[in-house]
C-alpha positions in Angstrom: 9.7 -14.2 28.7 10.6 -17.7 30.6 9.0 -20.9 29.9 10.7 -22.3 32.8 8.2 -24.2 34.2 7.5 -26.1 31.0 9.0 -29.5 31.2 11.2 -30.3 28.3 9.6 -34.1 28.4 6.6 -31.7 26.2 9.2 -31.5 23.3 9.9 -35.0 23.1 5.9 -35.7 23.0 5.5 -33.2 20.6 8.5 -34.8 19.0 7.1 -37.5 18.0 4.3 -36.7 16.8 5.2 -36.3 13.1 6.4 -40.3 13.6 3.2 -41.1 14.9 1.1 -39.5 12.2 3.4 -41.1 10.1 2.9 -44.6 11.5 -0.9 -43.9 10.9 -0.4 -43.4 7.7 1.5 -46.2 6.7 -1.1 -48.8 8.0 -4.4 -46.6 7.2 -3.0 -45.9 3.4 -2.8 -42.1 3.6 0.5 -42.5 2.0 0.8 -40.8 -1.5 1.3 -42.6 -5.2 4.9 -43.4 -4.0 4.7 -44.7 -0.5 8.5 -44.9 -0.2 9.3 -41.7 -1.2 6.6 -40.0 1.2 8.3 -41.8 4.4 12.0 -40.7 2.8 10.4 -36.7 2.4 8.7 -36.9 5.6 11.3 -38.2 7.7 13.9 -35.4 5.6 11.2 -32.8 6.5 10.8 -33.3 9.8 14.7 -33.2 10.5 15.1 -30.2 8.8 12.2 -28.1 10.7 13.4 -29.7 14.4 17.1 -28.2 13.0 15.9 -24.7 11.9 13.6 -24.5 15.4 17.2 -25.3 17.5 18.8 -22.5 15.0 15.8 -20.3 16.6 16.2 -20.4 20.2 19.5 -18.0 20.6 17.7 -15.1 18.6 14.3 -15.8 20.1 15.9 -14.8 23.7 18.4 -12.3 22.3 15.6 -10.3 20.0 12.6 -10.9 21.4 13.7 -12.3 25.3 11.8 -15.4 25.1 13.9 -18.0 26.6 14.0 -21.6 25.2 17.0 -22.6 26.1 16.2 -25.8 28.1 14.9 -26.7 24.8 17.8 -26.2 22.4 19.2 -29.7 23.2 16.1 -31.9 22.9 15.1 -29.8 19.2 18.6 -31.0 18.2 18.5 -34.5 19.5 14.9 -34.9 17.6 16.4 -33.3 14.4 19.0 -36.0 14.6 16.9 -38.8 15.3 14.5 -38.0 12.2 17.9 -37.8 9.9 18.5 -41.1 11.5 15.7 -42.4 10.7 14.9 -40.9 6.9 18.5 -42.7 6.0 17.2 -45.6 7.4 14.3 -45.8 5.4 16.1 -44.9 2.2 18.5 -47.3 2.9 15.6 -50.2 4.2 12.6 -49.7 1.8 14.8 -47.7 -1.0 18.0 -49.5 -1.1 17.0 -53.0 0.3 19.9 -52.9 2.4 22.2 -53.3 -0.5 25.3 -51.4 1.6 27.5 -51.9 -1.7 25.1 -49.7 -3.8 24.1 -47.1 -1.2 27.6 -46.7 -1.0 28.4 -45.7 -4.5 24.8 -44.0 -4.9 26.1 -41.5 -2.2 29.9 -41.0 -3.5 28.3 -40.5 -7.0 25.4 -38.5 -6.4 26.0 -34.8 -4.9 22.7 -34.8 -3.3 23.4 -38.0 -1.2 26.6 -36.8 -0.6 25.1 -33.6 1.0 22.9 -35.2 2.7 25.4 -37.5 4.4 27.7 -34.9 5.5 24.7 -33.3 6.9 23.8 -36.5 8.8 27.0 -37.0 10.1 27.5 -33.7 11.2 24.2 -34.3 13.4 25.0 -37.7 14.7 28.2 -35.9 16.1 26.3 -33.0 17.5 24.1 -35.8 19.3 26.7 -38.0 20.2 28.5 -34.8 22.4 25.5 -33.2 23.3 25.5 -34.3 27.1 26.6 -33.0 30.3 29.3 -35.4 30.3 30.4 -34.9 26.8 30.9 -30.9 27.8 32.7 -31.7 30.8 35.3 -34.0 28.9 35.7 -31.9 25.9 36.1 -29.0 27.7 33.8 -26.0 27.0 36.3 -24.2 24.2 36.1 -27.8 22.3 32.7 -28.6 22.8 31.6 -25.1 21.5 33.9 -25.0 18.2 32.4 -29.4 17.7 28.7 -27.6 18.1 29.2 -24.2 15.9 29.0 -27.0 13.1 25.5 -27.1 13.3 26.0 -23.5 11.3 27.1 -26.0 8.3 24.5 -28.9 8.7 21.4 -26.6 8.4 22.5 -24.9 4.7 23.8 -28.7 3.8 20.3 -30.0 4.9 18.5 -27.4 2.8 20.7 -28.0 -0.5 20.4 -32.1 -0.1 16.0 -31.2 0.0 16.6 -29.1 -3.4 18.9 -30.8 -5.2 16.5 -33.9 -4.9 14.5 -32.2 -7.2 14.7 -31.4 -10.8 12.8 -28.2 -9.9 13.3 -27.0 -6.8 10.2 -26.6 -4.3 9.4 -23.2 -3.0 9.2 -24.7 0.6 12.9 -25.6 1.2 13.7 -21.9 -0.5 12.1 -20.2 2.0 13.1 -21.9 4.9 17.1 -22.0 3.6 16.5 -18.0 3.1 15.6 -18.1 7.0 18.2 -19.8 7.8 20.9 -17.5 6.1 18.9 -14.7 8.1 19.9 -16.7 11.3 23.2 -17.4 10.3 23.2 -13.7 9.4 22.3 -13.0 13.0 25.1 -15.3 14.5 28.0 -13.6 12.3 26.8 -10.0 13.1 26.7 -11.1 16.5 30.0 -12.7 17.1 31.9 -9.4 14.8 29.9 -7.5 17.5 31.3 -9.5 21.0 35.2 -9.1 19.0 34.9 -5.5 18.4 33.7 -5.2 21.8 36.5 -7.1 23.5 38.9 -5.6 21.3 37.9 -2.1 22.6 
């Protein structure tokens, strides 16, 4: 199956979207009880499923030959953007911009620590995801920099949970998915060395 003909400019619109319902909310007071906290989770959320859909694209087209390739890179920019943007607002509207104290929340709190090796490991993966940045790394760097996308997925998951007291069924299910992917990636990759080594 191609999708081809779809421009990728469709992802970005349906992109933002989730920012754009969230906007509506804000000034039309759909927010919940704790209006901070639902911007934080929303903007979490949302990076976590644009992560898990780029996780989805190789095995889509290797199991089930849909290719959405030409969308892997904008899923992962948008995943990025909305990691960007939930620190932001935890920093802005949680932390008031007190750098001092957000900086000894995160070393002191495993949960924020998580989260911010997550976030960095996506504002890397954004950062080199360009033509150019594969051309200057060279293909064998750039792949082995990208492969830790495999880390910031399961680190995503377990910042969502351990934000909880009791953890929500939601990020469970999805960080059982992902181990299924990851699953898929490692059988995979055993499968192209015994192959090359035969």
């Amino acid at each position: 199956m191609q999708l081809r003909r779809l421009p990728t400019g469709v992802v970005w619109a349906l992109g933002a979207l989730p920012l754009a319902v969230l906007v509506w909310d804000v000034f039309a007071g759909g927010l919940g009880v704790d209006p901070v906290r639902d911007i934080e989770h929303r903007l979490g959320r949302t990076a976590v499923y644009f992560l898990v859909a780029s996780l989805c694209v190789t095995p889509l087209l290797r199991l089930a030959r849909i290719n959405l390739m030409k969308f892997r890179r904008p899923l992962g920019l948008l995943s990025a953007s909305y990691a960007a943007l939930h620190l932001l607002a935890w920093a802005v509207l949680d932390m008031g911009l007190r750098w001092e104290q957000a900086l000894k929340d995160i070393a002191r709190r495993p949960y924020l620590t998580i989260g911010m090796a997550a976030l960095v490991i996506l504002l890397i993966l954004a950062a080199t995801s360009s033509n150019a940045a594969i051309r200057r790394l060279g293909a064998r760097r750039w792949g082995a920099i990208h492969r830790l996308v495999y880390l910031a997925a399961p680190l995503a998951l377990f910042h969502w949970l351990l934000a909880h007291k009791i953890w929500p069924g939601k990020p469970l299910l999805i960080l059982g998915a992902v181990a299924i992917l990851l699953g898929l990636r490692l059988a995979w990759a055993r499968a192209r060395r015994f192959a090359s080594n035969t």
